[in-house]
KOLGUMAR-531146 format. One record per residue (C-alpha): residue in three letters; x, y, z. Coordinates in steps of 0.2 Angstrom, whole numbers, padded with zeros to 4 digits, always signed. Layout:
BEGIN
ALAXYZ;...
//
This chain:
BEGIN
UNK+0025+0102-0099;UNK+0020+0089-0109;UNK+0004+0080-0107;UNK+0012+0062-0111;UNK+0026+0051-0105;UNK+0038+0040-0118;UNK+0033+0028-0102;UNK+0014+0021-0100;UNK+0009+0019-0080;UNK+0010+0000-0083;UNK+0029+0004-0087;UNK+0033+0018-0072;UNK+0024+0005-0059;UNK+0036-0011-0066;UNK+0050+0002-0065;UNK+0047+0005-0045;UNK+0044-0010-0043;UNK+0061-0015-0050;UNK+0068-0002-0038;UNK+0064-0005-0024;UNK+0054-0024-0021;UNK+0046-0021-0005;UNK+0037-0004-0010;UNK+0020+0000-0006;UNK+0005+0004-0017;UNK+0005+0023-0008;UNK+0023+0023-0012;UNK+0020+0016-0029;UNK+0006+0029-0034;UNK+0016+0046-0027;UNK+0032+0039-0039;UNK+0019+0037-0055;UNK+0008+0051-0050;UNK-0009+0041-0049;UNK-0021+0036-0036;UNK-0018+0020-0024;UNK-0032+0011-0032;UNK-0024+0013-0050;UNK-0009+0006-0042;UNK-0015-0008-0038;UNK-0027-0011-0052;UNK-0009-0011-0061;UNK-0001-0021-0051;UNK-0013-0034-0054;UNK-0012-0033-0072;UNK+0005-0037-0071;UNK+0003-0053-0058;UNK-0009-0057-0069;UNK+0002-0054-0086;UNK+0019-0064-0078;UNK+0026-0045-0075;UNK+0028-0048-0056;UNK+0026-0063-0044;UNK+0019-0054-0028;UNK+0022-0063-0010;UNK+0015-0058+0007;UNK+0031-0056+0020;UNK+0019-0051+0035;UNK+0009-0037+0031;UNK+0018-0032+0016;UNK+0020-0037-0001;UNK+0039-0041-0008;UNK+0037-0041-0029;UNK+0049-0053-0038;UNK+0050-0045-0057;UNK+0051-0057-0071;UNK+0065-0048-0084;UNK+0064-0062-0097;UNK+0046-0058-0100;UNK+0041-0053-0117;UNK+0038-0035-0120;UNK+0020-0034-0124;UNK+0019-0023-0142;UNK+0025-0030-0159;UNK+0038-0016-0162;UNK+0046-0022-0146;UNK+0044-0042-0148;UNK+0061-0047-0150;UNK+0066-0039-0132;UNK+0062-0044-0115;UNK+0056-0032-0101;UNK+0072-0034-0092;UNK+0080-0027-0108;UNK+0072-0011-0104;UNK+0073-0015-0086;UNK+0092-0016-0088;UNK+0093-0001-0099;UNK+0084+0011-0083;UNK+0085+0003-0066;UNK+0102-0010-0069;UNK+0100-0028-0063;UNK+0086-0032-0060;UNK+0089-0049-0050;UNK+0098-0040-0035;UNK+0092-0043-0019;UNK+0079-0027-0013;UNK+0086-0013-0010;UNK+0102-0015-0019;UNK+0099-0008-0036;UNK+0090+0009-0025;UNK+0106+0011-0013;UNK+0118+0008-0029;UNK+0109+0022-0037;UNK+0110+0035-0023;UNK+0130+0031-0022;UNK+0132+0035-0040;
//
């Protein structure tokens, strides 16, 4: 197997996210194949970057993903992230949950 990805971590972790809005940074780094702690350094980066707006609900975290955020490289620049969003996880607005139950009845 190859030892790269069309897909950077950054992109993997907004895509998981995207899936499922209530995941966990355990859940998050078995999906991408990286540690917790990259997980959330990622995460972070993408609060941080307008990616995701993440809120406590009890002991968890809920992600809110914001698709009409530029992509971030200039080849990109004339598409948002929820173009490519779109493109591999479907809407991108629908309540938690709905886009990963959607998929499995596909």
């Amino acid at each position: 197997m190859a030892d790269w990805t069309f897909l950077t971590n950054h992109g993997q972790v907004l895509i998981c996210v995207a899936r499922q809005r209530d995941i966990t940074l355990r859940s998050i780094a078995q999906c991408v194949g990286i540690t917790e702690r990259a997980a959330h350094r990622i995460v972070c980066d993408l609060v941080d970057g307008g990616y995701l707006t993440r809120t406590r609900v009890g002991r968890r975290n809920v992600y809110k993903v914001h698709p009409d955020a530029p992509m971030r490289h200039p080849v990109a620049g004339e598409h948002q992230v929820g173009d490519l969003l779109e493109a591999l996880v479907g809407d991108v607005d629908e309540p938690a949950g709905r886009a990963n139950e959607r998929s499995k009845s596909a």
